[in-house]
Backbone and ligand atoms as CSV (ligand in chain L), in Angstrom:
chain,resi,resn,atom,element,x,y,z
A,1,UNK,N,N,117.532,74.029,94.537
A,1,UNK,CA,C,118.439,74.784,93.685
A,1,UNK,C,C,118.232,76.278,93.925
A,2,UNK,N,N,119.159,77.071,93.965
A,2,UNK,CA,C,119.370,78.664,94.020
A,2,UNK,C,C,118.714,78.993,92.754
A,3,UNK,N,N,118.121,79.737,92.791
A,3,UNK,CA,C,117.462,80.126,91.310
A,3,UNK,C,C,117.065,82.009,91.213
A,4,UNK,N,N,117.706,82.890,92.110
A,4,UNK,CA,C,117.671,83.611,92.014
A,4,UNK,C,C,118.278,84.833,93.154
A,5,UNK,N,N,118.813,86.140,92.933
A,5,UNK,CA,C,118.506,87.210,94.369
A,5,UNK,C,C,117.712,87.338,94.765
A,6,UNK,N,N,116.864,87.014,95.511
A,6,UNK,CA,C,115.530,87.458,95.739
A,6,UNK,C,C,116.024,88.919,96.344
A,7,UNK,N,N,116.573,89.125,97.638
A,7,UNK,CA,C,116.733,90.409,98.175
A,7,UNK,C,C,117.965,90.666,98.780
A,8,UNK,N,N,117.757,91.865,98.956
A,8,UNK,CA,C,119.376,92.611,100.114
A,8,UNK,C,C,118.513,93.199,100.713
A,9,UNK,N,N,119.283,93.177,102.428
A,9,UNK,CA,C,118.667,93.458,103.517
A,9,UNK,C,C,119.418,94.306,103.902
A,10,UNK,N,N,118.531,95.161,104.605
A,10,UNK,CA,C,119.251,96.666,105.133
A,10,UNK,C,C,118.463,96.694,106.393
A,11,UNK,N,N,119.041,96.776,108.058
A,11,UNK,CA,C,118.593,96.819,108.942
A,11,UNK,C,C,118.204,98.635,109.455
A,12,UNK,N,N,116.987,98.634,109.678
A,12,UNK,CA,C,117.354,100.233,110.004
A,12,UNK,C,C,116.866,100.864,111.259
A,13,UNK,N,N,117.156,101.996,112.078
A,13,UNK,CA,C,116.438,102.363,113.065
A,13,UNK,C,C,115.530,103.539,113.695
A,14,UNK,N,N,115.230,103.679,112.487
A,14,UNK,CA,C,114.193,104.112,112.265
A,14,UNK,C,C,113.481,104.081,110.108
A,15,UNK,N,N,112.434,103.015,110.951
A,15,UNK,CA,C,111.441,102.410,109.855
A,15,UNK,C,C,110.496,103.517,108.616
A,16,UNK,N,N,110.166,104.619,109.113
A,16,UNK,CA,C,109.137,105.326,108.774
A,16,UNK,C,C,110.397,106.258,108.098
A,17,UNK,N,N,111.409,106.921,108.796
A,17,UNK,CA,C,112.520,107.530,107.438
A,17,UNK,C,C,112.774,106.864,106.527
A,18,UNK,N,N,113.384,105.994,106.892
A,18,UNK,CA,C,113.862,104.855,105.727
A,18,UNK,C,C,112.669,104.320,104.604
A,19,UNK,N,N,111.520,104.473,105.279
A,19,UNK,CA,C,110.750,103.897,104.302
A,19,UNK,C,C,110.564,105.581,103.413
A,20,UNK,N,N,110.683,106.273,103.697
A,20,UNK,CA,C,110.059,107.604,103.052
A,20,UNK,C,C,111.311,107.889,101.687
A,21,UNK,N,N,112.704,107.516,102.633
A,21,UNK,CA,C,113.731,107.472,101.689
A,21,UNK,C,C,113.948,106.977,100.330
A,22,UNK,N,N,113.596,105.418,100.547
A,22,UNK,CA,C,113.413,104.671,99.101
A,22,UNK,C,C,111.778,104.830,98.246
A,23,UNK,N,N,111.393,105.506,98.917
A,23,UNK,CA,C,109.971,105.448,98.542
A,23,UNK,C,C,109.903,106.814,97.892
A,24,UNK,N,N,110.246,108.333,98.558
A,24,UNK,CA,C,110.044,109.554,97.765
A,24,UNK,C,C,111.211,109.996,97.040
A,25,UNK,N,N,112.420,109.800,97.786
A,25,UNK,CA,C,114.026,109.710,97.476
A,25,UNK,C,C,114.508,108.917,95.914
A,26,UNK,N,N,114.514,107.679,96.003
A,26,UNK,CA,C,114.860,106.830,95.208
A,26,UNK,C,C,113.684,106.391,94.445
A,27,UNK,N,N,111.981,106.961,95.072
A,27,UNK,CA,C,111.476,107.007,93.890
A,27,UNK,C,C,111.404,105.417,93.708
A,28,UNK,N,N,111.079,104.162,94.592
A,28,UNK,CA,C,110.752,102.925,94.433
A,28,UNK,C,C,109.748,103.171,94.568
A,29,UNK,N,N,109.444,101.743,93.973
A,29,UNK,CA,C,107.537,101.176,94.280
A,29,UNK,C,C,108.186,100.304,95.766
A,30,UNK,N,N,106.653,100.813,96.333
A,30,UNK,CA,C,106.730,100.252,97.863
A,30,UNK,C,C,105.837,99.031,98.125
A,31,UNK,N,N,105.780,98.109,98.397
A,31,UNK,CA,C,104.902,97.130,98.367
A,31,UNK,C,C,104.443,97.099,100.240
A,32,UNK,N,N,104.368,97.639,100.526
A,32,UNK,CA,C,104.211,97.935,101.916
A,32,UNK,C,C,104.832,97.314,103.237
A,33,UNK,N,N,104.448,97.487,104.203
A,33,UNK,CA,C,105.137,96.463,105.831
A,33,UNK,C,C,104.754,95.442,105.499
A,34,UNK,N,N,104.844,94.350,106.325
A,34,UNK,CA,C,104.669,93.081,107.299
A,34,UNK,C,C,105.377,92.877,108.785
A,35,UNK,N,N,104.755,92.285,109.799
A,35,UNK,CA,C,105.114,91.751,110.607
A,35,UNK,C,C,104.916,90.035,110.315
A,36,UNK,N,N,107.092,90.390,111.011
A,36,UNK,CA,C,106.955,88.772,110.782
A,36,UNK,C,C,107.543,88.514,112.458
A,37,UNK,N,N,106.735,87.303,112.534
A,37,UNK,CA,C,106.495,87.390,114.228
A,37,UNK,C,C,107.887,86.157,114.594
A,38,UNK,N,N,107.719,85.134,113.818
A,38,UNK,CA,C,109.277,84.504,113.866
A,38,UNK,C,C,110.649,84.665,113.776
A,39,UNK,N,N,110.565,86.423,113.211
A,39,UNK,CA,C,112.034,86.820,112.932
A,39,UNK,C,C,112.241,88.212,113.812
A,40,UNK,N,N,110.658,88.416,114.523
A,40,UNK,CA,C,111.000,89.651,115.261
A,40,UNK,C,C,111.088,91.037,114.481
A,41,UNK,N,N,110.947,90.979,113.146
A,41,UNK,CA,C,110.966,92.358,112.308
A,41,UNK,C,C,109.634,92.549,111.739
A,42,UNK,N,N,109.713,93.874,111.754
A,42,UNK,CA,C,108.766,94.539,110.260
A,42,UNK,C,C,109.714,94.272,109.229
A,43,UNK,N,N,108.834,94.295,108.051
A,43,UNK,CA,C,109.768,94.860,106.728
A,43,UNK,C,C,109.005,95.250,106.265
A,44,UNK,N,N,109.968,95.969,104.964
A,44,UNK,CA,C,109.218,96.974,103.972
A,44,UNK,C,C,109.717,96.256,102.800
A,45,UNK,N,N,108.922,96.055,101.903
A,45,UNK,CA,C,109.560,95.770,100.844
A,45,UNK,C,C,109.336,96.537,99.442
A,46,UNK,N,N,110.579,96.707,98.523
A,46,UNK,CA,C,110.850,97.408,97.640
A,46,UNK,C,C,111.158,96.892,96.515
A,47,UNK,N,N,109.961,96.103,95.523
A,47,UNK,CA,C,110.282,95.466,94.909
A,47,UNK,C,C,111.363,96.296,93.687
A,48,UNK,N,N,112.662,95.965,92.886
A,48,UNK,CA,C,113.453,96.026,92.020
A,48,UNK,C,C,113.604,94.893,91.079
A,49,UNK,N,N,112.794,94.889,90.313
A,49,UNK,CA,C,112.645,93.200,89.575
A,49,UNK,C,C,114.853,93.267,88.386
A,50,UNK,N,N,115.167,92.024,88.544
A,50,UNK,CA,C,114.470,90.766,89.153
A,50,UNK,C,C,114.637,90.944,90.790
A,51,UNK,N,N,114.738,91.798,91.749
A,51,UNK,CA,C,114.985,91.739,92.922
A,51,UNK,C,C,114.812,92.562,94.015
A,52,UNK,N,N,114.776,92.747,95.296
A,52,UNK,CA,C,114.094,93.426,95.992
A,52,UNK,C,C,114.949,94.554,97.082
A,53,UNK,N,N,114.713,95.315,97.480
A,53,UNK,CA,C,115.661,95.664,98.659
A,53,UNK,C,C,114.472,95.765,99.854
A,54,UNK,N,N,115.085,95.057,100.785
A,54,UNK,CA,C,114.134,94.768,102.189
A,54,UNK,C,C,114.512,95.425,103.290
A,55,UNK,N,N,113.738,96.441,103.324
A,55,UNK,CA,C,114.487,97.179,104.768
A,55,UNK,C,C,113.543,96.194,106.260
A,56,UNK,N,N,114.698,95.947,107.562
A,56,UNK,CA,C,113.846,95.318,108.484
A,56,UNK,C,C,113.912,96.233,109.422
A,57,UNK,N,N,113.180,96.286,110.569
A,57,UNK,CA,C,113.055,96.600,112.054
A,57,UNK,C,C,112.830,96.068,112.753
A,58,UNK,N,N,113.130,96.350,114.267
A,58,UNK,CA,C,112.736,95.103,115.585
A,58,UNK,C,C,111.331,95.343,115.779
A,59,UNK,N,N,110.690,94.226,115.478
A,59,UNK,CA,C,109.595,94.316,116.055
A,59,UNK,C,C,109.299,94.441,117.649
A,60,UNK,N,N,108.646,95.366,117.883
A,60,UNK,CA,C,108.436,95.607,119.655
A,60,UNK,C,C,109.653,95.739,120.121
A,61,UNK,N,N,110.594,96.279,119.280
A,61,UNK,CA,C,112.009,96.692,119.892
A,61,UNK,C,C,112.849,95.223,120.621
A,62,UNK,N,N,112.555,94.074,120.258
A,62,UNK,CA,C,113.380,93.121,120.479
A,62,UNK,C,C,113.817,92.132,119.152
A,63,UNK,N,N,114.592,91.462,119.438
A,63,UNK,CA,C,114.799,89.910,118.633
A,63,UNK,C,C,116.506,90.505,118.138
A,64,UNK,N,N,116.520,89.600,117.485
A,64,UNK,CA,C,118.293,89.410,116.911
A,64,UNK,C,C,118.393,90.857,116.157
A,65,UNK,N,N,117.058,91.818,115.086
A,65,UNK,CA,C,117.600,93.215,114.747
A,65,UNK,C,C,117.923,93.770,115.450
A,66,UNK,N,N,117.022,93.999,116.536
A,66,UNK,CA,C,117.513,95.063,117.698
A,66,UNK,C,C,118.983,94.506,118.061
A,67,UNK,N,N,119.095,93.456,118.862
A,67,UNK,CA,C,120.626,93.710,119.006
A,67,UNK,C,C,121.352,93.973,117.813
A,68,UNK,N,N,121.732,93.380,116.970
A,68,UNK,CA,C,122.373,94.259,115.542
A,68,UNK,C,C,122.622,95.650,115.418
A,69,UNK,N,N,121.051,96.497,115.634
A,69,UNK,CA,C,121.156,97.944,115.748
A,69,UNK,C,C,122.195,98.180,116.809
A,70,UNK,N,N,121.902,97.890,117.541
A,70,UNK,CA,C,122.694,98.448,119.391
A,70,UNK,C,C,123.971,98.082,119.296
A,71,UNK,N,N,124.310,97.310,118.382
A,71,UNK,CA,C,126.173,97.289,118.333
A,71,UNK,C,C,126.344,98.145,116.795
A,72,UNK,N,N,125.466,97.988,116.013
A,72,UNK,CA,C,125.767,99.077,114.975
A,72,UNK,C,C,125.394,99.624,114.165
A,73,UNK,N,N,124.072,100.500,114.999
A,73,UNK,CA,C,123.169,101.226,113.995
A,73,UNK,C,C,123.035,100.737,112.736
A,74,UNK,N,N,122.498,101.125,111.672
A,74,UNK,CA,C,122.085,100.469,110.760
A,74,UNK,C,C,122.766,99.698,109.596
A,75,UNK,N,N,122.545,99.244,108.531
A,75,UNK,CA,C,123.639,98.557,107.759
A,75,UNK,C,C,123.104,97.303,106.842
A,76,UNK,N,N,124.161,96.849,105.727
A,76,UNK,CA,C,123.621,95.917,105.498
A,76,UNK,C,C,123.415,95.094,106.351
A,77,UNK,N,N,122.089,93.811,105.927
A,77,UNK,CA,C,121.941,93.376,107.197
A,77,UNK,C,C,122.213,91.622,106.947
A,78,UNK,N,N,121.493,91.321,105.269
A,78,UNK,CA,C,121.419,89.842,104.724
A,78,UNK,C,C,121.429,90.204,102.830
A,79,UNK,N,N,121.873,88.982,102.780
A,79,UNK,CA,C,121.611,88.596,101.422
A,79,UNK,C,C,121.034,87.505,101.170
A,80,UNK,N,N,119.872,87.413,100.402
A,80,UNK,CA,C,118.549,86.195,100.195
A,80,UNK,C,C,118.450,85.979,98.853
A,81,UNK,N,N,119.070,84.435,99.151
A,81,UNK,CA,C,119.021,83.431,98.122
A,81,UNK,C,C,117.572,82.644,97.710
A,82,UNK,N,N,116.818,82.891,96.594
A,82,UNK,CA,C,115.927,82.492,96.673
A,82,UNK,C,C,116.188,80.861,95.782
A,83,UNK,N,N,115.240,79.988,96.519
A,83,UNK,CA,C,115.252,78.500,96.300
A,83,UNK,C,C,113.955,77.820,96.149
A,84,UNK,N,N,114.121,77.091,95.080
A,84,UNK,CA,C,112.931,76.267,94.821
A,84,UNK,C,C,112.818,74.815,95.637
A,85,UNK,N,N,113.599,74.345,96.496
A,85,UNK,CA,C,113.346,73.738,97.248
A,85,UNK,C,C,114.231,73.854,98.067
A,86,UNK,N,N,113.652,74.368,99.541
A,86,UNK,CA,C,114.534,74.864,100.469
A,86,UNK,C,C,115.223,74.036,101.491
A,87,UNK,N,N,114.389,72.610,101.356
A,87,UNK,CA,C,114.937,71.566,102.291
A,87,UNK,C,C,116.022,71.126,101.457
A,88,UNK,N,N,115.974,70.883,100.397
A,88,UNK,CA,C,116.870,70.213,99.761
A,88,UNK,C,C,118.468,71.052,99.583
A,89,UNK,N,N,118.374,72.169,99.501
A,89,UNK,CA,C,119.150,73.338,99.354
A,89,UNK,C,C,119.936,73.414,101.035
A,90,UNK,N,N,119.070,72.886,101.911
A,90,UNK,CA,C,119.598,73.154,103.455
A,90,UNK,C,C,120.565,71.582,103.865
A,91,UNK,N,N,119.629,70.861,103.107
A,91,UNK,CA,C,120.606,68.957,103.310
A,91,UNK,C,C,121.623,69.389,102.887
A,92,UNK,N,N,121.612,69.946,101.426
A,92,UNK,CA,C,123.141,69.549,100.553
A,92,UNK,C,C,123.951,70.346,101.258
A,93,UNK,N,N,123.866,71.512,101.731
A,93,UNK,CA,C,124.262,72.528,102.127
A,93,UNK,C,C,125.053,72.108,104.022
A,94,UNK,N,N,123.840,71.922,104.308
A,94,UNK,CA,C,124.578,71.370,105.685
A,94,UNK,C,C,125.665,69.738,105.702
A,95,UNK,N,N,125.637,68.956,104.545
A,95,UNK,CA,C,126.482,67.597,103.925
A,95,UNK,C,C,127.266,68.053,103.558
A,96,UNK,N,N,127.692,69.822,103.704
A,96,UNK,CA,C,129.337,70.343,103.257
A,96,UNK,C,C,129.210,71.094,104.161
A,97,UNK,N,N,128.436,70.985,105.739
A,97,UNK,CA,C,129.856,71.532,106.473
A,97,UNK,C,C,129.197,72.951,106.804
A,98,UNK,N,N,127.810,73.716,106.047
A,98,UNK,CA,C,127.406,75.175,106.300
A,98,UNK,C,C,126.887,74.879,107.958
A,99,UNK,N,N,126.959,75.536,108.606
A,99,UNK,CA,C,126.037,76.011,110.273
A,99,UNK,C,C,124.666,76.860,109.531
A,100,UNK,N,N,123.957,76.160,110.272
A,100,UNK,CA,C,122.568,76.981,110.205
A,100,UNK,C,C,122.343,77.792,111.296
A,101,UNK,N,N,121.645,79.377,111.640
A,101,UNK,CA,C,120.928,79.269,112.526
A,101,UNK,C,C,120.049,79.363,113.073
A,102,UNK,N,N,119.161,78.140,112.237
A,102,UNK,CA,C,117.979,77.536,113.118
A,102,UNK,C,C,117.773,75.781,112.671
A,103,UNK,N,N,117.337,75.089,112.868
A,103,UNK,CA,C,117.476,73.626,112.378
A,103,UNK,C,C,116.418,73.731,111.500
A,104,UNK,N,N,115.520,74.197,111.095
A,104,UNK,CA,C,114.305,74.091,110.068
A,104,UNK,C,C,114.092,75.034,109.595
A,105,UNK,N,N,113.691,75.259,108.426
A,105,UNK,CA,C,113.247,77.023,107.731
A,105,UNK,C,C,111.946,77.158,108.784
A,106,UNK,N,N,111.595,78.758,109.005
A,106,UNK,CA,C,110.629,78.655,109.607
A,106,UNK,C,C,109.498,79.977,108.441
A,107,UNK,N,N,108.136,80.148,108.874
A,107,UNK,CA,C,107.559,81.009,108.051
A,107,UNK,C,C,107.956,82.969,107.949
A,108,UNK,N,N,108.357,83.246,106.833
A,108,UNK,CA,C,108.871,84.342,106.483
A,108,UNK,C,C,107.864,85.501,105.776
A,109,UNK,N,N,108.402,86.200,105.674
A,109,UNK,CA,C,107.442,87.647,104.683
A,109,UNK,C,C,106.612,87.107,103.722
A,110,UNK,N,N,105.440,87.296,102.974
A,110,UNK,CA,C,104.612,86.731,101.869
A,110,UNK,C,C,104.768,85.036,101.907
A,111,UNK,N,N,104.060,84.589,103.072
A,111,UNK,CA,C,103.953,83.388,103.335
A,111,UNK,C,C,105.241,82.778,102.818
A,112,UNK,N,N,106.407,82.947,102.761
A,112,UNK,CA,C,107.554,82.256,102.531
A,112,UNK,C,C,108.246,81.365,103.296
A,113,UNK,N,N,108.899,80.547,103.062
A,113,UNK,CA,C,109.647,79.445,104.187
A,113,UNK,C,C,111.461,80.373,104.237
A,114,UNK,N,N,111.637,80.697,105.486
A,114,UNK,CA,C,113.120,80.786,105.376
A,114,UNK,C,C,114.214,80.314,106.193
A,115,UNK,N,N,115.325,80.504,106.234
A,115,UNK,CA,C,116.450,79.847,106.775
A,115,UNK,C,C,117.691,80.670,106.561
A,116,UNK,N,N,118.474,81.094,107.611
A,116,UNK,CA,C,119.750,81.687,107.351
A,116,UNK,C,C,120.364,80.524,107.651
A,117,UNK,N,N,121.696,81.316,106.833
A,117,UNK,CA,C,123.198,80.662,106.937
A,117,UNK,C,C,123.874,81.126,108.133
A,118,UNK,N,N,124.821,80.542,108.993
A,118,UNK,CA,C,125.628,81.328,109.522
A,118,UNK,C,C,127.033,82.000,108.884
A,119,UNK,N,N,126.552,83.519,109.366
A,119,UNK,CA,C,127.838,84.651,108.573
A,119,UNK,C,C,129.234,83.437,108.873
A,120,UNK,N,N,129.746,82.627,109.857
A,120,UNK,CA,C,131.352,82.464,109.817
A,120,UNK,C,C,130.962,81.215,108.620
A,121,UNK,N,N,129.971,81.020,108.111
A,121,UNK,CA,C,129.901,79.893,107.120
A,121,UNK,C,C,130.380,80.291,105.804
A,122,UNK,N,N,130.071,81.837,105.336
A,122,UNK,CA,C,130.236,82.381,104.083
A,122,UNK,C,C,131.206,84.337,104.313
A,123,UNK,N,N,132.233,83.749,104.904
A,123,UNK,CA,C,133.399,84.679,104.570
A,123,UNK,C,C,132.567,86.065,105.528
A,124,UNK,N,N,131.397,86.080,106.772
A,124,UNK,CA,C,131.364,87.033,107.230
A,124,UNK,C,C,129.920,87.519,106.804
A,125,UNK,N,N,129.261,87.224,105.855
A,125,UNK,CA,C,128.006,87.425,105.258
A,125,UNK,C,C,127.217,86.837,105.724
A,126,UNK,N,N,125.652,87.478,106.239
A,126,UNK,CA,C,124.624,86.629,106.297
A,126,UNK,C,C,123.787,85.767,104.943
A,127,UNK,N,N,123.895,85.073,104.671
A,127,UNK,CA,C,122.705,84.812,103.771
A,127,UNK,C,C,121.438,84.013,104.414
A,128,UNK,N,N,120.176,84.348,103.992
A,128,UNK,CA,C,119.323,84.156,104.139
A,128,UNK,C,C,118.842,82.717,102.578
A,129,UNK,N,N,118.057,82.039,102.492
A,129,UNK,CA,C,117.479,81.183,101.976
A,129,UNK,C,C,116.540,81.092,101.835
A,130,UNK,N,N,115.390,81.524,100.973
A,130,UNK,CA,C,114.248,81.683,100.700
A,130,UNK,C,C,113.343,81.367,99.642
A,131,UNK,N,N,111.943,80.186,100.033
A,131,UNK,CA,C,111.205,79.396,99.100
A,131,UNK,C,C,110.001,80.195,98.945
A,132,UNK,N,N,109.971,81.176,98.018
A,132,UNK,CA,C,108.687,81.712,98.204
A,132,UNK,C,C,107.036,80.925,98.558
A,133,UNK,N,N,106.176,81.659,98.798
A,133,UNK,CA,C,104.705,80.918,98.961
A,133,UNK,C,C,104.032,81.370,97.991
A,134,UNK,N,N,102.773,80.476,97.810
A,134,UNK,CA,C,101.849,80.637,97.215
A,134,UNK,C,C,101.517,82.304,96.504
A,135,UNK,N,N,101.172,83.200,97.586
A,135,UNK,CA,C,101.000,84.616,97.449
A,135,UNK,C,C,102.040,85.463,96.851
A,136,UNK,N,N,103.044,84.631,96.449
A,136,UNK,CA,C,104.662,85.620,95.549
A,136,UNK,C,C,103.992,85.388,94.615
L,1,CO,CO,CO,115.336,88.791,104.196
């Protein structure tokens, strides 16, 4: 079941402005980086209870952000549905027809399990799908 926003994603290209932005600018609490090695990004995260804004970057300048950047500099990037059970949320979901793209959630930011949707599945939007871990 969907049980919450967890986050909005903002792709950016350059990490260290952007982080200075929401952090001295807007005056968020910063919960710091991660590298996540399955999705190819850093993130920063900014917690906004109930919800977060996640800025990402290419890690080592490759994976699916980087191309994103290179056709269009920065931008929204995802919207993350958070789920208390993410397999179950991906069956029902794919038994009407959604494209995934990847066949299994794989491990995400704060030990999390995740899974996107494909954007032509939901009107052009990425959504992301996300079971937090233990450490949320
Ligand atoms: Co995300």
């Amino acid at each position: 079941m969907i049980t919450a926003l967890d986050h909005i994603a903002v792709a950016v290209p350059d990490l260290e402005k952007s982080i200075k932005r929401f952090l001295e600018d807007f005056g968020l609490e910063f919960e710091g980086t991660e590298e996540v090695e399955a999705a190819k990004t850093t993130t920063a995260f900014f917690p906004l209870p109930p919800t977060s804004i996640e800025l990402i970057h290419p890690l080592r300048g490759e994976g699916p952000v980087a191309k994103y950047l290179e056709k269009r500099g920065g931008g929204l990037h995802h919207l993350c549905f958070r789920s208390d059970n993410i397999h179950e949320d991906v069956e029902r979901l794919k038994a009407r027809g959604y494209q995934f793209l990847a066949d299994e959630p794989a491990p995400g930011a704060h030990g999390s399990l995740t899974i996107f949707i494909h954007p032509k599945s939901c009107d052009g939007v990425l959504i992301e799908l996300n079971q937090p871990g233990d450490e949320h």
